[in-house]
C-alpha positions in Angstrom: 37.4 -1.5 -47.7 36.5 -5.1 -46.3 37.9 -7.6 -47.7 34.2 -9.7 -47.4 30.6 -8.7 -48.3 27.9 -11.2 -46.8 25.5 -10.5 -49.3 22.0 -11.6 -48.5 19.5 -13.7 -51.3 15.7 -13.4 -51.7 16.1 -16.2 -49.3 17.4 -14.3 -46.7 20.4 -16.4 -46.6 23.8 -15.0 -46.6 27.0 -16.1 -49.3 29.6 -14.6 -48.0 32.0 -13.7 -50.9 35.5 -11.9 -51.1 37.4 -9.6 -53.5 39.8 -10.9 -55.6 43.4 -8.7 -56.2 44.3 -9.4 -59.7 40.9 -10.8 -61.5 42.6 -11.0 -65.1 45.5 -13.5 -63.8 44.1 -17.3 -63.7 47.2 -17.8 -61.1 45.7 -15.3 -58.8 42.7 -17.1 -58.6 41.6 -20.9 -56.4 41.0 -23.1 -58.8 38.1 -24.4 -57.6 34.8 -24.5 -57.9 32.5 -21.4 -57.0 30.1 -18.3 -57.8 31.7 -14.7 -58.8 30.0 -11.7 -59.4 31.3 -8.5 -61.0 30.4 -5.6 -58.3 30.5 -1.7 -58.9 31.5 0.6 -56.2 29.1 3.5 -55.6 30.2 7.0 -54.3 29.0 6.5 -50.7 31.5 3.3 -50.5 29.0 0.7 -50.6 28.5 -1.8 -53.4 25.8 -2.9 -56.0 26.2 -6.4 -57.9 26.4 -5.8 -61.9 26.2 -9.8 -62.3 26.5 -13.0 -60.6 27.9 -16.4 -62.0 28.9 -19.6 -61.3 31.9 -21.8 -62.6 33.5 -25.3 -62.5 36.9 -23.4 -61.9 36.8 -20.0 -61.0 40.1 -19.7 -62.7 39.0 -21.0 -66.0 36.1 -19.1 -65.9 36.8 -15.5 -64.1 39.7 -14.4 -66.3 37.8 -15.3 -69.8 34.7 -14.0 -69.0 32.3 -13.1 -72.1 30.7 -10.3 -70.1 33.9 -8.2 -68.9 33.4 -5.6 -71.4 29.9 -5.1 -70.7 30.9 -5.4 -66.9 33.3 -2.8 -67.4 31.3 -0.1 -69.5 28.3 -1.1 -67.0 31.1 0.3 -64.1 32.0 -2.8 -62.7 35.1 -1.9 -59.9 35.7 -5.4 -58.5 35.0 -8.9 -59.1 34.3 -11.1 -55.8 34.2 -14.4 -55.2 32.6 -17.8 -53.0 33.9 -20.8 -53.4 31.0 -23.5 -53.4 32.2 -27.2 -53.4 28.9 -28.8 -52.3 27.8 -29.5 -56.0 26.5 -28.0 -59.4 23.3 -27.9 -57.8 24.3 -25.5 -54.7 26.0 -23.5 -56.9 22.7 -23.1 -59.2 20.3 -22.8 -56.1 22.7 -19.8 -55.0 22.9 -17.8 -58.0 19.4 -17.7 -58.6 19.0 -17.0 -54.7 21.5 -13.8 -55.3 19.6 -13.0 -58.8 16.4 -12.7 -57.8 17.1 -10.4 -54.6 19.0 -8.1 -56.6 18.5 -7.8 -60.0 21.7 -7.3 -61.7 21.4 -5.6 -64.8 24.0 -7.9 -66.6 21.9 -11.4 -65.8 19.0 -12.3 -68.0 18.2 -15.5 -66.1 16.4 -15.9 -62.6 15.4 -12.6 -62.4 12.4 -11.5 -60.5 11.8 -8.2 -62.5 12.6 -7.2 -65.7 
């Protein structure tokens, strides 16, 4: 496995984000600011985002999450990371970006079906 995934947004623009080893631990984690996303692995080895986020701290926000159950029972394998310290406003503008290319089913907000 990788360690990155470049994944692309309706934009066409790449965020390149990277697994994180221990999820769960707020020490394992850069404190800093950034988008996440909860990914599932599929049988052929290739992944599908479940949902994408954003956070002041990732680890404040990564370890606590509200939606780990339902990113777990949805099959969620990994959660990955991009650390993004130009400003509320990038982050925003790059989840919606990621949201609106794929869909996950966990997001309710910027989606462009559904």
């Amino acid at each position: 496995m990788s360690d990155i995934i470049d994944w692309p947004g309706l934009s066409g623009k790449l965020y390149r984000y990277w697994f994180l080893a221990n999820p769960r631990s707020p020490s394992a984690i850069k404190s800093e600011a950034g988008n996440y996303a909860f990914v599932k692995r599929l049988p052929t080895g290739l992944y599908v985002p479940l949902y994408f986020g954003i956070a002041d701290d990732l680890s404040a926000r990564i370890p606590f999450h509200e939606r780990w159950t339902d990113a777990m029972r949805a099959g969620a394998t990994d959660v990955m990371t991009h650390t993004t310290p130009n400003g509320a406003s990038a982050r925003e503008a790059e989840e919606r970006d990621l949201i609106q290319r794929w869909n996950p089913p966990l997001n309710v907000h910027h989606r462009s079906v559904g």
